[in-house]
FIKOLZA-1660 file (N, C-alpha, C; in steps of 0.1 Angstrom, whole numbers, plus 5000, padded with zeros to 4 digits):
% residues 240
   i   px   py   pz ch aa at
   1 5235 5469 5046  A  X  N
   1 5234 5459 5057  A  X CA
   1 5226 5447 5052  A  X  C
   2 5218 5449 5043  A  X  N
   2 5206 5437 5036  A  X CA
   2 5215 5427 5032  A  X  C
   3 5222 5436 5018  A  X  N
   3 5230 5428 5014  A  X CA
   3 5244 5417 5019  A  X  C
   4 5247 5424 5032  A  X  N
   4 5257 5417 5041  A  X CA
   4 5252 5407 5047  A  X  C
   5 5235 5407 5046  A  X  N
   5 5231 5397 5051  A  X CA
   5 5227 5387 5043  A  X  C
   6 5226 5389 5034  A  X  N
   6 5223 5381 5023  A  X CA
   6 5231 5375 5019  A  X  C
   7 5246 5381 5018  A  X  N
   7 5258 5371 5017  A  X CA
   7 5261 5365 5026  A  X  C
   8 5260 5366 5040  A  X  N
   8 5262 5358 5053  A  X CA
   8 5253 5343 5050  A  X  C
   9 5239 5347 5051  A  X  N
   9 5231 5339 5046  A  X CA
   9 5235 5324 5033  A  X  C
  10 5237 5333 5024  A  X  N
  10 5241 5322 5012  A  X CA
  10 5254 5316 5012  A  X  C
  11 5263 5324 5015  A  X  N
  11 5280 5317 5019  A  X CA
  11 5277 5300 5032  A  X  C
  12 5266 5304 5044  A  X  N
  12 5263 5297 5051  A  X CA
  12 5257 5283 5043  A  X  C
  13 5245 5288 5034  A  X  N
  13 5237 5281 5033  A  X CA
  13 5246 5268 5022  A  X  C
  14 5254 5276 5016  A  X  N
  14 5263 5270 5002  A  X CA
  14 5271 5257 5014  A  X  C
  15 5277 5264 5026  A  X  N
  15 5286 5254 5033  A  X CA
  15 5280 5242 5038  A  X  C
  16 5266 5246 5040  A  X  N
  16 5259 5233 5044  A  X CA
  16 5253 5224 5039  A  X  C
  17 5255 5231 5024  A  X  N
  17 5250 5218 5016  A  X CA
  17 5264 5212 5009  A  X  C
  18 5279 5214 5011  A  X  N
  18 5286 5213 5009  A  X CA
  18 5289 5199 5019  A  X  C
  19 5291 5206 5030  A  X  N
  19 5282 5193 5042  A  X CA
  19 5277 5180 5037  A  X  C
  20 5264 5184 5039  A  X  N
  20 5254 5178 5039  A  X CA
  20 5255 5165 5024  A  X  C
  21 5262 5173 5013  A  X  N
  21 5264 5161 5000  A  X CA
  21 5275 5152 5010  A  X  C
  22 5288 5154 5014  A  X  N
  22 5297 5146 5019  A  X CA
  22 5295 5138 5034  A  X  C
  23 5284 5142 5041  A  X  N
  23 5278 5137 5051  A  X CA
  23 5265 5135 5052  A  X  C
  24 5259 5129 5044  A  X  N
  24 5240 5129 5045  A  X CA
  24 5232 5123 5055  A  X  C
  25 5223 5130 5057  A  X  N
  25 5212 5124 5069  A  X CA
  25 5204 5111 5063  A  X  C
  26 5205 5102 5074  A  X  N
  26 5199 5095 5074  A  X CA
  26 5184 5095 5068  A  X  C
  27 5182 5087 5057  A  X  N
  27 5164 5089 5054  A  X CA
  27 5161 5101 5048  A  X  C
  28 5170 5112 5047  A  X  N
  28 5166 5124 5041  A  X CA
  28 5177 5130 5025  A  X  C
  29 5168 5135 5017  A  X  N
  29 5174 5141 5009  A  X CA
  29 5170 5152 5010  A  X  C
  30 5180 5165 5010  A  X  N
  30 5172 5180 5006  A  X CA
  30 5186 5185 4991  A  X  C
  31 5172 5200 4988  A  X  N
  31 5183 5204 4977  A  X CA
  31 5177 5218 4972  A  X  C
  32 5185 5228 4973  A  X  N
  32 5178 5238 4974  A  X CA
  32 5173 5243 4957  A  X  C
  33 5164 5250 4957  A  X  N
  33 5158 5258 4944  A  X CA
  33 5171 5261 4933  A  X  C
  34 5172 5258 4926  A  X  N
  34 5186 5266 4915  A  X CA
  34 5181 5281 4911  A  X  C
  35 5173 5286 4917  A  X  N
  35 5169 5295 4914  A  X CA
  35 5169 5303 4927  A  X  C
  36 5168 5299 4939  A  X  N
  36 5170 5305 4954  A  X CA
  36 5173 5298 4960  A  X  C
  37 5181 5299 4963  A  X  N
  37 5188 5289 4975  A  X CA
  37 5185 5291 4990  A  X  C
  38 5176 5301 4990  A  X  N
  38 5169 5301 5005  A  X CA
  38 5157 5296 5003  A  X  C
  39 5153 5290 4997  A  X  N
  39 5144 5278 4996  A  X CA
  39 5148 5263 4995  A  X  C
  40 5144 5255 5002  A  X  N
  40 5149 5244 5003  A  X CA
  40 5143 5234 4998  A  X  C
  41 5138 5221 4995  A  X  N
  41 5131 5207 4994  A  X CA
  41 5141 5198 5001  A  X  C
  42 5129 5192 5006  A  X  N
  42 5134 5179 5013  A  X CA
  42 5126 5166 5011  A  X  C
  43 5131 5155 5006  A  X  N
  43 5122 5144 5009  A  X CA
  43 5129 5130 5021  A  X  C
  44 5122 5127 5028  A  X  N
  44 5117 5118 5036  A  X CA
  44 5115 5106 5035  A  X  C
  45 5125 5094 5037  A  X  N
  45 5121 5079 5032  A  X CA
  45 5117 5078 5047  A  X  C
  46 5106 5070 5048  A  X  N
  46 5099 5063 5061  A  X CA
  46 5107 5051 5063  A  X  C
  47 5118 5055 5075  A  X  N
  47 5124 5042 5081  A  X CA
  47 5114 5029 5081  A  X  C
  48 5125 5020 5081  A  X  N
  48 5115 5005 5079  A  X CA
  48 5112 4998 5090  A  X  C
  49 5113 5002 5095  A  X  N
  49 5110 5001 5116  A  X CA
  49 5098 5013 5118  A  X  C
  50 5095 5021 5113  A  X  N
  50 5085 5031 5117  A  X CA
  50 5067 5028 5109  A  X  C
  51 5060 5034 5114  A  X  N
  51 5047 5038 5104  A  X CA
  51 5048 5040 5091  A  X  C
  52 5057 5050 5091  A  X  N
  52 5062 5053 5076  A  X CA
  52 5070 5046 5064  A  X  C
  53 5070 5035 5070  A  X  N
  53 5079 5026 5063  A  X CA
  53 5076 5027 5047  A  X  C
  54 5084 5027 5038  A  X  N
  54 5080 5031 5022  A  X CA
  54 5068 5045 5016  A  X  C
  55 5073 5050 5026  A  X  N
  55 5066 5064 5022  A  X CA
  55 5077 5070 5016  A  X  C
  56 5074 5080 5009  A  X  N
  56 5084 5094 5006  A  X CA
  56 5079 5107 5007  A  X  C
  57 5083 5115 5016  A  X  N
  57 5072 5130 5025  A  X CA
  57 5081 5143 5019  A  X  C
  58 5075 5145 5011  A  X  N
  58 5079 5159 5004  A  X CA
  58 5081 5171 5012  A  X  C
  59 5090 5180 5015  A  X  N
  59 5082 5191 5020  A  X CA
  59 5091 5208 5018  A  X  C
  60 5092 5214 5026  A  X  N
  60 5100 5229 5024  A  X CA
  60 5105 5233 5036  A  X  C
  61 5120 5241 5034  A  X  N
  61 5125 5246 5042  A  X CA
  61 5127 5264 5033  A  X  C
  62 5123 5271 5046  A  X  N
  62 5125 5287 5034  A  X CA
  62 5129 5295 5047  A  X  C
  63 5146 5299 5048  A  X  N
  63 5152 5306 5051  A  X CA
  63 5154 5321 5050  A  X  C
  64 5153 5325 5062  A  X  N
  64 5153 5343 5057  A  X CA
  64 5166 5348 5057  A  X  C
  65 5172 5359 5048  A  X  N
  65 5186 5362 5048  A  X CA
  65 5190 5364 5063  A  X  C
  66 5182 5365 5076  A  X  N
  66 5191 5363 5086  A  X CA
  66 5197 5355 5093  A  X  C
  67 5192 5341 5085  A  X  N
  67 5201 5331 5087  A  X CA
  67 5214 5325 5086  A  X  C
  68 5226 5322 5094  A  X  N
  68 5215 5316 5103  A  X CA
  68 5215 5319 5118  A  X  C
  69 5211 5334 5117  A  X  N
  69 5204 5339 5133  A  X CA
  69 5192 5333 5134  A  X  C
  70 5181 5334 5126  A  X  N
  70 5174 5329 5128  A  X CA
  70 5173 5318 5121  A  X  C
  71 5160 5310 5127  A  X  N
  71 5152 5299 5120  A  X CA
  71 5146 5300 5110  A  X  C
  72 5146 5289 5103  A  X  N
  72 5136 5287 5086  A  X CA
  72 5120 5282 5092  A  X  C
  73 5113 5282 5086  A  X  N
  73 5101 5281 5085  A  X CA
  73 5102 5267 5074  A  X  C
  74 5089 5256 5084  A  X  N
  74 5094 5245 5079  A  X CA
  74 5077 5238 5073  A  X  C
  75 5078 5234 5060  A  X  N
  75 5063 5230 5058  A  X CA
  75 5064 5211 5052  A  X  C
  76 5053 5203 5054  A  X  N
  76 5052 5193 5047  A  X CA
  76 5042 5195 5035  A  X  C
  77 5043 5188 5024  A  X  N
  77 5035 5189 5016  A  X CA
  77 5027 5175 5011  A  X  C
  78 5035 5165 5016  A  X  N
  78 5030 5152 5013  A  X CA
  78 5022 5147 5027  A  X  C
  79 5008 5142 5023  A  X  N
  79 5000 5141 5033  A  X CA
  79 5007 5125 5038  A  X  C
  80 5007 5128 5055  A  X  N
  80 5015 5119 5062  A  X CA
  80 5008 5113 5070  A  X  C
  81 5000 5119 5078  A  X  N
  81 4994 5113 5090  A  X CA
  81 4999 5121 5106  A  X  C
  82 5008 5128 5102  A  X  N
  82 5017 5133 5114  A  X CA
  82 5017 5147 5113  A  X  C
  83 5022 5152 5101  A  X  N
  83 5021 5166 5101  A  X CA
  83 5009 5173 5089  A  X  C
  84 5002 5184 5097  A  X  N
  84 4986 5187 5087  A  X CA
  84 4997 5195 5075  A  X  C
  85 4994 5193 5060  A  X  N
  85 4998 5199 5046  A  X CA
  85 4998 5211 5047  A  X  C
  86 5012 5217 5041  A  X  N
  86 5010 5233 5034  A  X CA
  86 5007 5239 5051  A  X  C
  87 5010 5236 5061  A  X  N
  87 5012 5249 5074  A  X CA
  87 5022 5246 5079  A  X  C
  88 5031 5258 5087  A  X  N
  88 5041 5260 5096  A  X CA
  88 5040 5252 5106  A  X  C
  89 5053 5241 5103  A  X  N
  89 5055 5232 5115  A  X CA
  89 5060 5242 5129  A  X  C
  90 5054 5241 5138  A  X  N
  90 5060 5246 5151  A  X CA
  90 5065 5233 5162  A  X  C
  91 5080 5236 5158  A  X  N
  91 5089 5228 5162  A  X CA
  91 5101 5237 5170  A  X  C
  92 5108 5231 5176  A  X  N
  92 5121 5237 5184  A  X CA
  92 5131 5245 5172  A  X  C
  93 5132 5235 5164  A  X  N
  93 5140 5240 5153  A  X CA
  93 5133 5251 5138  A  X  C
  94 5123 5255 5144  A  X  N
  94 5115 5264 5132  A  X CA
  94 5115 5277 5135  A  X  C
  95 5107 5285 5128  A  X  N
  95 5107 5301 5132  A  X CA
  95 5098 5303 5145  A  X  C
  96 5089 5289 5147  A  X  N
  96 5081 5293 5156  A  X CA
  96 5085 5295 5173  A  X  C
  97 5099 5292 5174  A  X  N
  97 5109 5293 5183  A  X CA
  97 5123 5299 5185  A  X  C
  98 5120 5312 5175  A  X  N
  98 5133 5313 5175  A  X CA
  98 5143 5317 5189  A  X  C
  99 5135 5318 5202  A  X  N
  99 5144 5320 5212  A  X CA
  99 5153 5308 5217  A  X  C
 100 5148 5296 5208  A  X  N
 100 5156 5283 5216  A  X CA
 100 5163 5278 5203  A  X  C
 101 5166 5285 5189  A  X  N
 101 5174 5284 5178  A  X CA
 101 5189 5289 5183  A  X  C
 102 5196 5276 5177  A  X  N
 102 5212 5279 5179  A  X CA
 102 5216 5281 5165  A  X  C
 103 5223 5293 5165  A  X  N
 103 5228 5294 5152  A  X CA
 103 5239 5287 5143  A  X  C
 104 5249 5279 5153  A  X  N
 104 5256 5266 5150  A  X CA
 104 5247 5256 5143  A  X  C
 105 5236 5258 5143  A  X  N
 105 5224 5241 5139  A  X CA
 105 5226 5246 5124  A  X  C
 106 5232 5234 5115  A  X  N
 106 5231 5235 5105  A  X CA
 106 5212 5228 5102  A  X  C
 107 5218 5229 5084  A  X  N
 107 5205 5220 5078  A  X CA
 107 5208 5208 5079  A  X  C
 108 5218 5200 5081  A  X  N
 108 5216 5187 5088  A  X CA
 108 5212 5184 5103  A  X  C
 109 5213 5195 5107  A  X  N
 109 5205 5195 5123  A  X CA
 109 5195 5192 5121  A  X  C
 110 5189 5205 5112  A  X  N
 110 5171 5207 5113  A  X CA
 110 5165 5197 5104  A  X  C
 111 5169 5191 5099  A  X  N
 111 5164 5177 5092  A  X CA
 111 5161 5165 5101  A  X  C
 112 5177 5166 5108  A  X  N
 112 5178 5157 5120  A  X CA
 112 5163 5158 5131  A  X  C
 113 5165 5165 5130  A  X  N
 113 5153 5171 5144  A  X CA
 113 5141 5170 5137  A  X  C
 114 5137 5174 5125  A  X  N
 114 5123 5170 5120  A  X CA
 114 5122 5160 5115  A  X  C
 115 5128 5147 5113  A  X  N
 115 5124 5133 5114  A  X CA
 115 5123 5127 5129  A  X  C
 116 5135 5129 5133  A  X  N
 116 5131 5129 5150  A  X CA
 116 5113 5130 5153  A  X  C
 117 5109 5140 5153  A  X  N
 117 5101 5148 5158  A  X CA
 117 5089 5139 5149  A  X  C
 118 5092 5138 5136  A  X  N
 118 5081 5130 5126  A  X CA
 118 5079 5114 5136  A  X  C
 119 5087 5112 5141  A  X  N
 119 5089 5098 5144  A  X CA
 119 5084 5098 5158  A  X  C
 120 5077 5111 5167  A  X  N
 120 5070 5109 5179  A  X CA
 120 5059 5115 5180  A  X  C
 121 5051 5115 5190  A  X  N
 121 5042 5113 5188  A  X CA
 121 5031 5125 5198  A  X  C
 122 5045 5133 5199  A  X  N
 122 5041 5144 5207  A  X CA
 122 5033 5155 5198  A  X  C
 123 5026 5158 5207  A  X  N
 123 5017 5170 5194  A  X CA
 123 5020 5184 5197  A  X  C
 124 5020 5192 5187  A  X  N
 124 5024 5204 5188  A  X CA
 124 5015 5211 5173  A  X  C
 125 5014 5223 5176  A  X  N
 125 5008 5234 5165  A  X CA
 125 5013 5231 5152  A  X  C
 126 5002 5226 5144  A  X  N
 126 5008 5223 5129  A  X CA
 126 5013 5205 5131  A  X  C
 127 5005 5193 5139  A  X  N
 127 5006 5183 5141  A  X CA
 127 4989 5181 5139  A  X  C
 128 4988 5167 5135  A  X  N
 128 4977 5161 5135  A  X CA
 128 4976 5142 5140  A  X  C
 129 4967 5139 5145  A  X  N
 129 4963 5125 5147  A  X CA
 129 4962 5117 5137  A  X  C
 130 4965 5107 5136  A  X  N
 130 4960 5094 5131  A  X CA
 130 4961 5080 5132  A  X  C
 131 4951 5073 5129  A  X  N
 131 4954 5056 5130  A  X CA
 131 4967 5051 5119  A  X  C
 132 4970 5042 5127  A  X  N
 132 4982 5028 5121  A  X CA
 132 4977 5029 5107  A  X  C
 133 4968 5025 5102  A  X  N
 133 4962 5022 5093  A  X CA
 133 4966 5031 5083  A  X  C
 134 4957 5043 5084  A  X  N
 134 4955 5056 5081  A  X CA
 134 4973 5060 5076  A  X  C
 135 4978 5060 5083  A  X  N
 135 4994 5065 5079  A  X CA
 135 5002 5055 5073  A  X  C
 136 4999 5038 5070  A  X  N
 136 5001 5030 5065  A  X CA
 136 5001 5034 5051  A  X  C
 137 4983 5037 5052  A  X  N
 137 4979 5041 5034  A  X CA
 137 4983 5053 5030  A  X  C
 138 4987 5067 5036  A  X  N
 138 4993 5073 5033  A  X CA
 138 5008 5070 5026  A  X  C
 139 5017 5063 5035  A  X  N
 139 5028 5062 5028  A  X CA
 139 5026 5054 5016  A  X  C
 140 5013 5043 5013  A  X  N
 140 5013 5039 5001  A  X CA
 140 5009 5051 4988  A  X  C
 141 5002 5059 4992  A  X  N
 141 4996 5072 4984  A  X CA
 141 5008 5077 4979  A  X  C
 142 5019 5082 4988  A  X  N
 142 5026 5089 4985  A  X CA
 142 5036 5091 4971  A  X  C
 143 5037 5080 4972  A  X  N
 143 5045 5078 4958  A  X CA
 143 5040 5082 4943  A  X  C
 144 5026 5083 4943  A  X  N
 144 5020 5089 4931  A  X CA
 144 5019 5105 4937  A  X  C
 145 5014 5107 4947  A  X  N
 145 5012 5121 4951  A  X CA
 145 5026 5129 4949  A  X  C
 146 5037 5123 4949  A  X  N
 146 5044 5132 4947  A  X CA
 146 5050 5133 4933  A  X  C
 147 5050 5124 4929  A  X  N
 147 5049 5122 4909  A  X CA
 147 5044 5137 4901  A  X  C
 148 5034 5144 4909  A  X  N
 148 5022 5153 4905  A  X CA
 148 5032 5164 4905  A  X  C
 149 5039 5165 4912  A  X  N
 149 5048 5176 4919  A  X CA
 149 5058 5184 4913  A  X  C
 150 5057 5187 4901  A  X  N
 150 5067 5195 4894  A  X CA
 150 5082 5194 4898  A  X  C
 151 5083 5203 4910  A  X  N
 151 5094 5210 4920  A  X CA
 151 5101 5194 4924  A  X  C
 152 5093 5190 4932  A  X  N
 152 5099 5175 4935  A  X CA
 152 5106 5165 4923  A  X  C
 153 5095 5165 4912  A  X  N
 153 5104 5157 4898  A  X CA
 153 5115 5163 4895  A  X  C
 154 5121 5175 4895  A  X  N
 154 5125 5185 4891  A  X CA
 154 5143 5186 4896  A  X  C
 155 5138 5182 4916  A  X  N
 155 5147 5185 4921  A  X CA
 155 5154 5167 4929  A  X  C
 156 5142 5157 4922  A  X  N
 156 5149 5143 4932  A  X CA
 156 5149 5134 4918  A  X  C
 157 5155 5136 4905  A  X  N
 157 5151 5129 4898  A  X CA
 157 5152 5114 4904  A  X  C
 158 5167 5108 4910  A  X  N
 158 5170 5096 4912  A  X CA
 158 5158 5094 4922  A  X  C
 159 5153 5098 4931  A  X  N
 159 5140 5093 4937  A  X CA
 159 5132 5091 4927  A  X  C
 160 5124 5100 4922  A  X  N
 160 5118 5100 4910  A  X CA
 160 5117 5083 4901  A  X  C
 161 5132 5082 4898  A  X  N
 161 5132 5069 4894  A  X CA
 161 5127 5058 4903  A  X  C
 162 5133 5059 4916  A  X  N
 162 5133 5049 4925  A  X CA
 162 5121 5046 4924  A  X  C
 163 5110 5054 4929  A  X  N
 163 5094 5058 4930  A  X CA
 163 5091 5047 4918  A  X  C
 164 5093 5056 4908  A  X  N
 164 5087 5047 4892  A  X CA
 164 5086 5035 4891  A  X  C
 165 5104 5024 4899  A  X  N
 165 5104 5010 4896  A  X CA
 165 5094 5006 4907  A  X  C
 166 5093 5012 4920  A  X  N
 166 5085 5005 4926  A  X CA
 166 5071 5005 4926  A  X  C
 167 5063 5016 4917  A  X  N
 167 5051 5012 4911  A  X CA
 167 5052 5001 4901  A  X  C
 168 5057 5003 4894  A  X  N
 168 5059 4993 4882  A  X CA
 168 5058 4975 4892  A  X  C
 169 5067 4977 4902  A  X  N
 169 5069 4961 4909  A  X CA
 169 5056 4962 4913  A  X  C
 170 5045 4970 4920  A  X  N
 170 5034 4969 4930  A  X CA
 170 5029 4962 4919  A  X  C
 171 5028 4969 4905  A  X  N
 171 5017 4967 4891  A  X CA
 171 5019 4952 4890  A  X  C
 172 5026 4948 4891  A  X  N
 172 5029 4934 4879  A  X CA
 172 5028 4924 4894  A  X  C
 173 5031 4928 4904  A  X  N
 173 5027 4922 4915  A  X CA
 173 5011 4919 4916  A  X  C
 174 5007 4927 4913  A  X  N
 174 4987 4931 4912  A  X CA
 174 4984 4923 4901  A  X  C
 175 4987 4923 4894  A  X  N
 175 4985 4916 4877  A  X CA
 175 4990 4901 4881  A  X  C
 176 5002 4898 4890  A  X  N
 176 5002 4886 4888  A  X CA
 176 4993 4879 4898  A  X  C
 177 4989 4887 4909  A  X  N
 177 4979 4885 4921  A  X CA
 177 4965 4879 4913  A  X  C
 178 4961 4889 4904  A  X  N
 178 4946 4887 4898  A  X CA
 178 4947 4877 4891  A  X  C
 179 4957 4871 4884  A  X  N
 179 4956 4861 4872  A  X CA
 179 4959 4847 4879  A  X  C
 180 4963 4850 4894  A  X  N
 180 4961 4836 4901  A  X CA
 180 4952 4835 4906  A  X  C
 181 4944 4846 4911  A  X  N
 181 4931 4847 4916  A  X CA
 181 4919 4836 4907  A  X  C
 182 4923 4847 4891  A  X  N
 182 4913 4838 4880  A  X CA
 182 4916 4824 4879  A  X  C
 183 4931 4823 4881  A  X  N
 183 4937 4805 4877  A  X CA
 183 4927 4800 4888  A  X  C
 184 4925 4803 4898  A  X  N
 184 4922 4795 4910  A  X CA
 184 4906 4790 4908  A  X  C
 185 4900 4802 4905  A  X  N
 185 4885 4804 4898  A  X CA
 185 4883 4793 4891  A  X  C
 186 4891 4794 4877  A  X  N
 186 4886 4783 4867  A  X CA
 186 4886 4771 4870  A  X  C
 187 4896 4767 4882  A  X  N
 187 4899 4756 4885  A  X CA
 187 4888 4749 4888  A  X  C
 188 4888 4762 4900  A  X  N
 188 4875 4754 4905  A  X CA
 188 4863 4755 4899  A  X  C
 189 4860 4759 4890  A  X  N
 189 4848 4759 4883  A  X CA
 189 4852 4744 4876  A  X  C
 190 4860 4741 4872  A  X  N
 190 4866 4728 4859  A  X CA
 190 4860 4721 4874  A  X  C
 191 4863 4718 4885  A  X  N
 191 4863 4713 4897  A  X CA
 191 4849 4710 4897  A  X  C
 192 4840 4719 4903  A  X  N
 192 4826 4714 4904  A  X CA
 192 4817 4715 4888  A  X  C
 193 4823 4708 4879  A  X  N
 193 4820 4703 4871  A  X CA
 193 4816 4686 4867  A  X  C
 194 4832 4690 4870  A  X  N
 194 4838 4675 4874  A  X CA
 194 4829 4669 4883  A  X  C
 195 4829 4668 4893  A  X  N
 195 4817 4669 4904  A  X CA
 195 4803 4667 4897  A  X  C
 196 4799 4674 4894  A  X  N
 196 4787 4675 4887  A  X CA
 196 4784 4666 4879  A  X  C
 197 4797 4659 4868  A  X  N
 197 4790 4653 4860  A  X CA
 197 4790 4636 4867  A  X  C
 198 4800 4636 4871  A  X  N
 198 4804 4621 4883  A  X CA
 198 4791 4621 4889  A  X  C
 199 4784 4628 4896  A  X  N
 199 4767 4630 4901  A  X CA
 199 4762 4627 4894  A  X  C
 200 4759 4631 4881  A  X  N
 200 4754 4628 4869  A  X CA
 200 4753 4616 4866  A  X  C
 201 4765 4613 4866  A  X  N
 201 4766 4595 4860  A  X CA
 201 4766 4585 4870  A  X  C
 202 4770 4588 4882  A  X  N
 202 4764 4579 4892  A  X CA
 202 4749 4580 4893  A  X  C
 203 4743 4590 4891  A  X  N
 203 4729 4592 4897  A  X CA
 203 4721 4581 4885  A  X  C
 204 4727 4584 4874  A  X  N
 204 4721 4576 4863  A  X CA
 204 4727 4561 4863  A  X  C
 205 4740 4561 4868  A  X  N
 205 4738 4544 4871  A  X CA
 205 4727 4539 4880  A  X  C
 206 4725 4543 4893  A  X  N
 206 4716 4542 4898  A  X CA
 206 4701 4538 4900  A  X  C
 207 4697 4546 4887  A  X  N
 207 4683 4546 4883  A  X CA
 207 4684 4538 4874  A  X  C
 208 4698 4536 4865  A  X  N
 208 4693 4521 4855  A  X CA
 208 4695 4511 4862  A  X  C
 209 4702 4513 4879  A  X  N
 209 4703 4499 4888  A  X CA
 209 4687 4494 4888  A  X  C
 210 4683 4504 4894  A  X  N
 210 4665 4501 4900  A  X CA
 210 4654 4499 4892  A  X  C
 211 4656 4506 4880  A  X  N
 211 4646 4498 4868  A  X CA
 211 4647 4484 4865  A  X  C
 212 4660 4483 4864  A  X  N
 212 4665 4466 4863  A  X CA
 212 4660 4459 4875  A  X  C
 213 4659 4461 4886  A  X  N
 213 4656 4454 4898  A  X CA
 213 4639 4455 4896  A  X  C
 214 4635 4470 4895  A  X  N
 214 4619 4467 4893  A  X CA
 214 4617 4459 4884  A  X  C
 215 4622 4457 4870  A  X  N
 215 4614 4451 4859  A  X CA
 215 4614 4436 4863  A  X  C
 216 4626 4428 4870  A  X  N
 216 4627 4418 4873  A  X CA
 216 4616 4414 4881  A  X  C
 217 4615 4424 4896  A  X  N
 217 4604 4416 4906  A  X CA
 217 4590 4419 4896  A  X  C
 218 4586 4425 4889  A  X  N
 218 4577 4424 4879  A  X CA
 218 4576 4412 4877  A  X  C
 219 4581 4408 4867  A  X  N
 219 4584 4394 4860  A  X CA
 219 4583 4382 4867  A  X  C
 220 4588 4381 4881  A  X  N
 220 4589 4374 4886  A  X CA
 220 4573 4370 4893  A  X  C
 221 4569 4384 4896  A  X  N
 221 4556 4383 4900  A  X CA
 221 4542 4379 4889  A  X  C
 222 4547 4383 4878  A  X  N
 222 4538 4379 4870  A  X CA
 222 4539 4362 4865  A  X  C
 223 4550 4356 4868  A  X  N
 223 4555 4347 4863  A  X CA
 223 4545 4337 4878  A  X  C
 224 4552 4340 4885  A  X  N
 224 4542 4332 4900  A  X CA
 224 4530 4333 4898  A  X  C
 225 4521 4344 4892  A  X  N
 225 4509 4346 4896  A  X CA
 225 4499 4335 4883  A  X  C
 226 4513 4335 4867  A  X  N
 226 4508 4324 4860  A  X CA
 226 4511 4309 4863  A  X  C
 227 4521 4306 4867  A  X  N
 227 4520 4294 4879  A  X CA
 227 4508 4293 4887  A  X  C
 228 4509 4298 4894  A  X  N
 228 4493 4296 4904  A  X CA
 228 4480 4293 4892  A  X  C
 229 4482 4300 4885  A  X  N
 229 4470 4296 4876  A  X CA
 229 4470 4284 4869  A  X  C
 230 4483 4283 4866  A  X  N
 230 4485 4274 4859  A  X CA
 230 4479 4258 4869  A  X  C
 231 4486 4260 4880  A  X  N
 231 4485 4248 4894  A  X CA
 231 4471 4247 4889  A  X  C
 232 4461 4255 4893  A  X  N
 232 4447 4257 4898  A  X CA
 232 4437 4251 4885  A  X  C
 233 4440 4254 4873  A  X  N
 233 4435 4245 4858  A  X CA
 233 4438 4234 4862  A  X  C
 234 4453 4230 4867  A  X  N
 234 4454 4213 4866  A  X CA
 234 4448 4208 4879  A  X  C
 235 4444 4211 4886  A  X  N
 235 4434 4208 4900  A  X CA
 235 4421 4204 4898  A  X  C
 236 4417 4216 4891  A  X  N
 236 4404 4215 4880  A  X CA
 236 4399 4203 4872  A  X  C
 237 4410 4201 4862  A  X  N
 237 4407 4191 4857  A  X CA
 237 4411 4179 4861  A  X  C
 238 4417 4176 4871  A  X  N
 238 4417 4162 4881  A  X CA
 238 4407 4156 4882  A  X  C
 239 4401 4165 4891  A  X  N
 239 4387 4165 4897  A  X CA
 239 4378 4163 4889  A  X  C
 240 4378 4164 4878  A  X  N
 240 4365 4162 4864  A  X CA
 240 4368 4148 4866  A  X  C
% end
């Protein structure tokens, strides 16, 4: 019987990734273990209209051979802002419901329905809070967080790549950010130099203005004052 279930299970699970390559979900890649195929990965591009915008959310789908009677048990592993790391999403489409699982729901359902579900804002067991902000910098984290990831390199190379060029663009974007930052710096330092020495040399024309003006009324005054003397001898000797 195990075994009957086991091939029910994997014949199923084979058809829907059979599916799933010729029909893909939106925003999502999954792809199961080459080594079990009732283990799943999936990653998550954050629509560009959402919070998530440029994120990539790692996470797991692990199927039990009585699928698909029942539901898979569904985890995220890339910290998001939405769902708490490494616990059982309890969602409509997970094990934590299996009275409201249709066994028609492929793995493009349940993909379907957990972006859906990522994308509101309803809380449920295995959900967490956070600010705009907060889930912003998350999806900027992400991209190295999931680099770390063995399983993920392993199983999304062409992401993997994608990931890689767009660090590389952030880098040289940063590098060219700071070296206009310094261009701007020096400028203005060459700037209030400039400044400074124009101060400098006006300030010194200035002061050779006013010595020149002092040394003159000097002169002039000493020059009157030997005049007057001079007047005052020839008065003198009139009068003799």
């Amino acid at each position: 019987m195990t075994n009957q279930k086991s091939t029910t299970s994997n014949s199923r699970l084979k058809q829907d990734y059979i599916r799933l390559k010729k029909d893909p979900v939106p925003y999502i890649s999954a792809e199961p273990l080459p080594s079990n195929i009732l283990e799943w990965h999936y990653c998550i591009r954050g629509p560009e209209d959402s919070l998530y915008a440029g994120g990539y959310y790692h996470g797991c789908l692990l199927f039990s051979k009585d699928f698909p009677f029942k539901p898979p048990s569904i985890y995220m592993y890339t910290p998001n802002g939405r769902f708490k790391t490494n616990k059982r999403l309890c969602l409509s489409i997970s094990d934590f419901h299996p009275d409201t699982w249709n066994p028609a729901w492929s793995i493009s359902t349940i993909l379907t329905g957990l972006l859906s579900f990522m994308l509101e804002t309803t809380p449920t067991l295995g959900s967490c809070e956070s600010t705009t902000a907060e889930k912003r910098r998350y999806a900027d984290n992400s991209l190295e967080f999931n680099l770390k990831n063995e399983i993920f390199v392993d199983l999304f190379p062409e992401i993997v790549e994608e990931i890689k060029q767009r660090l590389q663009k952030l880098k040289e974007a940063k590098e060219n950010n700071n070296n206009k930052n310094k261009e701007n710096g020096s400028n203005k330092i060459g700037s209030l130099n400039e400044n400074n020495t124009e101060e400098f040399v006006n300030g010194t024309t200035i002061q050779s203005g006013w010595h020149s003006l002092t040394t003159n009324v000097i002169l002039f005054i000493l020059f009157l004052i030997f005049a007057l003397i001079v007047n005052h001898v020839l008065k003198t000797m009139n009068v003799e």
